[in-house]
N, C-alpha and C positions, 0 to 999 in steps of 0.2 A: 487589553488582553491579547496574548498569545496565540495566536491560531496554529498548528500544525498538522496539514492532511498529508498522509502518508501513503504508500505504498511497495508492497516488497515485490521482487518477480524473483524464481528458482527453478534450478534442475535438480536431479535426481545427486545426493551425496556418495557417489562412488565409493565415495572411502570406506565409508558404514557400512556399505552394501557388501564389500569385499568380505569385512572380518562377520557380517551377520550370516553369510553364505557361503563363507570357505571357497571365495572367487579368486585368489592370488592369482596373476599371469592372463588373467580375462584384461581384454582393452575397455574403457570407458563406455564404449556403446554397449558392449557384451554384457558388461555390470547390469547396465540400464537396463537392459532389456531383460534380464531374469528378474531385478527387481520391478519391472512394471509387470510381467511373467509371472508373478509370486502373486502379485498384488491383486490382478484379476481373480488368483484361484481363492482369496481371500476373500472377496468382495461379490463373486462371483459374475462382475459388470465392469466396474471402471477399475481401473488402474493408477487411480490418483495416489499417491505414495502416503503414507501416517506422516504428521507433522517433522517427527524428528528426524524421519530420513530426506530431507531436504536442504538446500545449501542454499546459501543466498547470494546473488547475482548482481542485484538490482533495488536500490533504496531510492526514490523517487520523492517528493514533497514539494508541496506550494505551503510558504509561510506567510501570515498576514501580522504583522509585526508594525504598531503605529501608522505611520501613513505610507508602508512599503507593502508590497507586496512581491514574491521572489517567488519562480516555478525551475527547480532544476533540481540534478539527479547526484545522490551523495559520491564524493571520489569522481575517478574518472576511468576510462576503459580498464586499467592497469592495478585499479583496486584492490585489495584482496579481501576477503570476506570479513577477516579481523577489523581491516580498517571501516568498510563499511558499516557493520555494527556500532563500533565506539563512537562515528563520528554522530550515529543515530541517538544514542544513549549521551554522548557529551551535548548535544542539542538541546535535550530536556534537562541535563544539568543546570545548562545557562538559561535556556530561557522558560524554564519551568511552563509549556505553552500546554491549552488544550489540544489534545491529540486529536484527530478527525481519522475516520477510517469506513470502509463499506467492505462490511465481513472479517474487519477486522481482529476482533476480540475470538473468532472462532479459528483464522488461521494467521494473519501477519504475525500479532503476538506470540501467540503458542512457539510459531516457528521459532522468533525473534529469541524468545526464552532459551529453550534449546541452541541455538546455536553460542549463545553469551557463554551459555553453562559451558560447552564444549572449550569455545577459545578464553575461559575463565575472564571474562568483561564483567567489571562491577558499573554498577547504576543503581548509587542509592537513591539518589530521590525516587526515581522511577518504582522502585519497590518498596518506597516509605510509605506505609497504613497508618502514621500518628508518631513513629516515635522518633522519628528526626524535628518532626514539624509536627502541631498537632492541628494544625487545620486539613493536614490529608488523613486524619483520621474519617472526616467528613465528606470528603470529594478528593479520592484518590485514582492512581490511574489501574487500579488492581477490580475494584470494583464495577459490575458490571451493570448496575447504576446508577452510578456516580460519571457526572461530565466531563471530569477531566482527561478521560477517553470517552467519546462519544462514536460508538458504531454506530455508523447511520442506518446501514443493511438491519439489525438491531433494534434499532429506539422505532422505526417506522413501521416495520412487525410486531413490534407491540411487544417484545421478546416471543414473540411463536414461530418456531420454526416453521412452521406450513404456510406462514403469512409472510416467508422473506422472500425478496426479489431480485432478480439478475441488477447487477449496477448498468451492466449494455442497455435491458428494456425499462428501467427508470429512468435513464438520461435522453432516450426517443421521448416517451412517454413528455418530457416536460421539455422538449426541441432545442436539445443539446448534442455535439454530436455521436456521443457512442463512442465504442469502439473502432479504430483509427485504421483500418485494413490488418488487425491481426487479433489473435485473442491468450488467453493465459496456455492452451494447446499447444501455440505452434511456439515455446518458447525453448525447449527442450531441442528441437529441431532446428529452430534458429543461431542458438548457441554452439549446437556441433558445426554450422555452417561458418562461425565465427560471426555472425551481426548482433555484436555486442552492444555496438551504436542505437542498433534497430529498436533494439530490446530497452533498454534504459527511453528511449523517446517514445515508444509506446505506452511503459506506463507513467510515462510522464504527463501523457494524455488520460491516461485513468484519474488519475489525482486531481485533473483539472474539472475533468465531469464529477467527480467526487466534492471540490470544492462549493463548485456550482449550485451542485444538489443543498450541501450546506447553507448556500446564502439560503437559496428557495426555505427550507427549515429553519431560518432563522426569521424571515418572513411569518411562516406558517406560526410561530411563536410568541411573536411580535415583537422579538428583539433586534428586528428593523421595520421600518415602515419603509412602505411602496416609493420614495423617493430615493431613501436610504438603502435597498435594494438593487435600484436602479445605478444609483454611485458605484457599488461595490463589482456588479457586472460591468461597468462602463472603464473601472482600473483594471480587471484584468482583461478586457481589449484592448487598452493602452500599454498593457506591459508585455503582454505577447507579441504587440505591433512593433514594443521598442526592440524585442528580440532578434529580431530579423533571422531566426532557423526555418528551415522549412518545414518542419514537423508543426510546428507553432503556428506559421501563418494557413495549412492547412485543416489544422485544429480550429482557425475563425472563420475560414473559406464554409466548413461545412457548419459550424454553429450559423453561420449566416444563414446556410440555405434551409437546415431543418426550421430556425425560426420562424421562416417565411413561412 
């Protein structure tokens, strides 16, 4: 089987914001700031933006694919949002893998939809319920569940929203490292700063603690056992080791020491 954990990072879609707010001539921060401005007086608390007014930046994934295992971030600095998408969607073309995600089904996808819709990206398999294939009538990646997207944020709340968990204080929680000195906050501000680098190796560490979390659930399942567990943690110390980036070797630097 297919493993695919994913994860997306965004800022604020200026574009959208312009024609939804009659902003023509506003610079990019100015946008921002009325629509995170808008957003508070909506919410009357946070200013986290509705799904569709967001752009995607950042497509991050660890694949576990036969006896490989590979953690790295879709495209490269120079990206653009079109390509990032397709190469996400031609991904599950080819390797038809389960998707893995924490809080997925409630915001990566959503986004992800909306933005295909915008730069018109087809991905049929991805949205086939039976009738290209009829064994996704059974376990498609649409249904919420069905395994072939597995929310872990989701399946471990039992589907209740009052019983879900920060993925930060479930990867403490089970002495993995967390969050990597930044969080989904400071990502907006990172990007006008230009650390585009920063930002792709960040949630490149999300995916990882997200993987992580996976083996442990797959344990709790028992679709491994405590030897077979032990492997699957011991390959992605070895693959992070062969990596030689610094975001990577202090991503085991601190699994090491929460272990302890």
């Amino acid at each position: 089987m297919n493993v695919l954990v994913f994860d997306i990072e965004t800022v604020p879609d200026v574009a959208t914001g312009r024609k939804l707010h009659s902003l023509a001539g506003l610079s990019d921060a100015d946008v921002a700031r009325v629509m995170f401005e808008k957003r508070r007086e909506e919410t009357g608390e946070s200013d986290f933006l509705r799904h569709h007014l967001h752009r995607i930046i950042a497509i991050s994934a660890v694949l576990r694919q036969g006896e490989r295992l590979r953690v790295w971030s879709l495209g490269d600095n120079d990206s653009s949002e079109v390509e990032l998408i397709t190469r996400f969607f031609d991904g599950i073309e080819k390797f038809a893998p389960t998707l893995v995600s924490w809080n997925g089904s409630q915001f990566d996808l959503p986004v992800l939809h909306y933005r295909a819709l915008l730069h018109g990206i087809t991905a049929p398999r991805y949205w086939d319920t039976g009738g290209l294939d009829r064994e996704f009538r059974w376990n498609n990646y649409l249904n919420r569940f069905h395994e072939r997207h597995t929310d872990l944020m989701d399946v471990l709340a039992g589907y209740q929203p009052r019983a879900a968990a920060p993925l930060e204080e479930i990867a403490l929680m089970l002495g993995l490292p967390g969050k990597m000195g930044a969080s989904g906050a400071d990502v907006w501000k990172n990007y006008c700063a230009g650390k585009l680098e920063e930002i792709r190796n960040y949630c490149e560490t999300d995916v990882l603690n997200t993987y992580l979390i996976y083996l442990r659930w797959e344990l709790l399942r028992g679709n491994l056992d405590t030897a077979g567990w032990r492997r699957e943690q011991q390959l992605v110390r070895e693959t992070l080791q062969t990596e030689h980036k610094p975001h990577m070797q202090a991503f085991l630097e601190a699994w090491d020491r929460h272990a302890g």
